[in-house]
N, C-alpha and C positions, 0 to 999 in steps of 0.2 A: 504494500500500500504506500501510494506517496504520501510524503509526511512534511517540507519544506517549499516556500515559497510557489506557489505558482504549479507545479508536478500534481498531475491530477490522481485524484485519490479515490473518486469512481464518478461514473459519466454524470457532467454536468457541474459536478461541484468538487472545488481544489478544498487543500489543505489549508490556505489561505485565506479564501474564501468562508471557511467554516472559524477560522482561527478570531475573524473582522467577527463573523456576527457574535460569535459565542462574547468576547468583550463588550461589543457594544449592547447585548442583551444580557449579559451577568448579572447587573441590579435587579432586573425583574426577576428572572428565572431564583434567583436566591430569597424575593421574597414570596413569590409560589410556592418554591421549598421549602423553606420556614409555616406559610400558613398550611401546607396540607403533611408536616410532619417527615419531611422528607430534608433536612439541614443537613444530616451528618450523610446520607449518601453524596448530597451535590459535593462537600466538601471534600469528598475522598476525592471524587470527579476532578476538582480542582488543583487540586497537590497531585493528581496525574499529570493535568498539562501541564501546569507550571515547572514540574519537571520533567517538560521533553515528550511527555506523551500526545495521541495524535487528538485532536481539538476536534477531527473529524469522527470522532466517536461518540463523545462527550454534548456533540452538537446534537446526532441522530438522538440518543439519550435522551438529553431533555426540551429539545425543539421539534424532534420529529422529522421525516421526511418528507413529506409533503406540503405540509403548512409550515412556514418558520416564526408567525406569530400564536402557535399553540404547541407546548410541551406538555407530554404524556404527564400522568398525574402517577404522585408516588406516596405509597406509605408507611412508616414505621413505627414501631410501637411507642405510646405515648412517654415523653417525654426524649425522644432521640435525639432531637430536635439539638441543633446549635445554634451558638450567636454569631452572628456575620461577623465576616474581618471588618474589623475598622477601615473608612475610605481615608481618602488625607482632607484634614479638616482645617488648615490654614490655611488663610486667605494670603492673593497674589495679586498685585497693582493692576489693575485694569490696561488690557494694548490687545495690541491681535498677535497671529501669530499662528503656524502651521504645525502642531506636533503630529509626532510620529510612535509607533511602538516601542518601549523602553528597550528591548531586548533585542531588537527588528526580525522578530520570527513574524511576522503580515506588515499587510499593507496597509493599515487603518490608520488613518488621516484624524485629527481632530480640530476642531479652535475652541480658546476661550469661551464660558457660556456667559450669562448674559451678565454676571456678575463680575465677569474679568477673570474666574478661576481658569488654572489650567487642567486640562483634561486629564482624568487617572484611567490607567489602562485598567481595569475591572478585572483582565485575564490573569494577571500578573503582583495586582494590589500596586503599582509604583504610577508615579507622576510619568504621565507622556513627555520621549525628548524632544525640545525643539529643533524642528527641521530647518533646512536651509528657507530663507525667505524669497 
């Protein structure tokens, strides 16, 4: 299976490709899992990819393959449940500005939101780097 940049991982959809949405859909997907008792599997989920595992798994998982705005519902016995990582909670001077993946395993682009924050890679838990301008 491809696993890096752009190397397709099965028809239709890269490694890459899977690597963008699982970041940019992390917050949700963590508060699904949390409300339907499902925190400590996504979490394992996570400390997979963050070490190297393939994102295109972890996507199918809990996004599904054919809709990418509904993941499968999951359940575990009450109280399984964990507390999300912390995001980064200090604030950043307001400008623009192109970040890119901390790590540069994908392609995901972000800018400042409306606050002036810089974007955190969700995949990763770390501040997006800034790209060239």
């Amino acid at each position: 299976m491809g696993h890096r940049g752009g190397r397709v991982a099965e028809p239709g959809r890269t490694e890459d490709e899977a690597l963008v949405a699982w970041c940019e859909r992390l917050p949700a997907i963590r508060a699904e899992a949390v409300a339907a008792g499902a925190a400590a599997r996504l979490e394992r989920d996570i400390a997979r990819v963050r070490g190297g595992g393939a994102a295109l798994v972890a996507y199918r998982k809990w996004l599904g393959d054919a809709d990418p705005d509904q993941w499968r519902a999951w359940s575990e016995p009450s109280g399984a449940a964990m507390p999300g990582l912390p995001g980064l909670s200090r604030s950043a001077p307001a400008g623009t500005g192109d970040y890119r993946c901390p790590r540069s395993r994908c392609t995901r682009r972000a800018g400042r939101d409306d606050a002036g924050h810089p974007p955190v890679c969700a995949a990763f838990d770390q501040p997006m780097t800034p790209g060239p301008r």
